[in-house]
N, C-alpha and C positions, 0 to 999 in steps of 0.2 A: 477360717471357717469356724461359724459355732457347732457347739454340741446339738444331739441329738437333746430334745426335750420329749419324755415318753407322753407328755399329754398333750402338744401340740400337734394340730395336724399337718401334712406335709403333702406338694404334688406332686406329680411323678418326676416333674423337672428339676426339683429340691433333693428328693427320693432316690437318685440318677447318681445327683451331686455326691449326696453322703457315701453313697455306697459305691461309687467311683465304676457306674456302667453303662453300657451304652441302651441307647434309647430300647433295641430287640431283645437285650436281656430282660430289662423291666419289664415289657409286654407278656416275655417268657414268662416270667417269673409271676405275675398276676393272673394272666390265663392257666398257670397249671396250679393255680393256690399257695404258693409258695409265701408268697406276701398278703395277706388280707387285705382290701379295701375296699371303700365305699363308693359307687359311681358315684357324680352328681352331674346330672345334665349327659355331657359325653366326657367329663374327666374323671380321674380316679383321687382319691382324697385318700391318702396312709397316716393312719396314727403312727407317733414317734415311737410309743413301746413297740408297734411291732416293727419298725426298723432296727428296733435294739434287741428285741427278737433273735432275725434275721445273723445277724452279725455274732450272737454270743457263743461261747464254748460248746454250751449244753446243742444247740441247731448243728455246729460241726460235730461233731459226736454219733451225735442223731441221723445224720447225712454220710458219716463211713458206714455205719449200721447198715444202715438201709444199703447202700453200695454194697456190703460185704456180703447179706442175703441175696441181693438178685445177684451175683457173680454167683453163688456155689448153684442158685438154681439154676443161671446158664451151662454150668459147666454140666451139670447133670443131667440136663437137655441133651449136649451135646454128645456125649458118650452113651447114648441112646443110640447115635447115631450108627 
């Protein structure tokens, strides 16, 4: 497999590849913004930076964050209860 190239662009079936997921995550993953991309026609077209994006330290980081706030606000929902 090659590398990610951050200026090339990519489809979602390339996009799949790199990132080792199945077709519903991609769709997930596009429809809730996760991944940027451009429609063209009815495909989606992903620049390679944001695959590398996606995948870097800083995005895991960012993603316990985020997890770590909506759990304490769940919890504090909860014990409302």
């Amino acid at each position: 497999m090659k590398d990610i190239n951050p200026n090339e662009v990519y489809t979602t079936e390339e996009a799949r590849n790199f990132l080792k997921v199945s077709e519903s995550t991609i769709k997930r993953l596009l429809k809730n913004g996760i991944i940027r991309a451009n429609k063209v026609g009815v495909q989606y077209r992903i620049l390679g930076a944001e695959l590398l994006r996606l995948v870097s330290p800083k995005a895991e980081k960012k993603a316990t964050i985020l997890y770590r706030r909506i759990k304490t606000k769940a919890k504090k929902k909860i014990e409302k209860w």
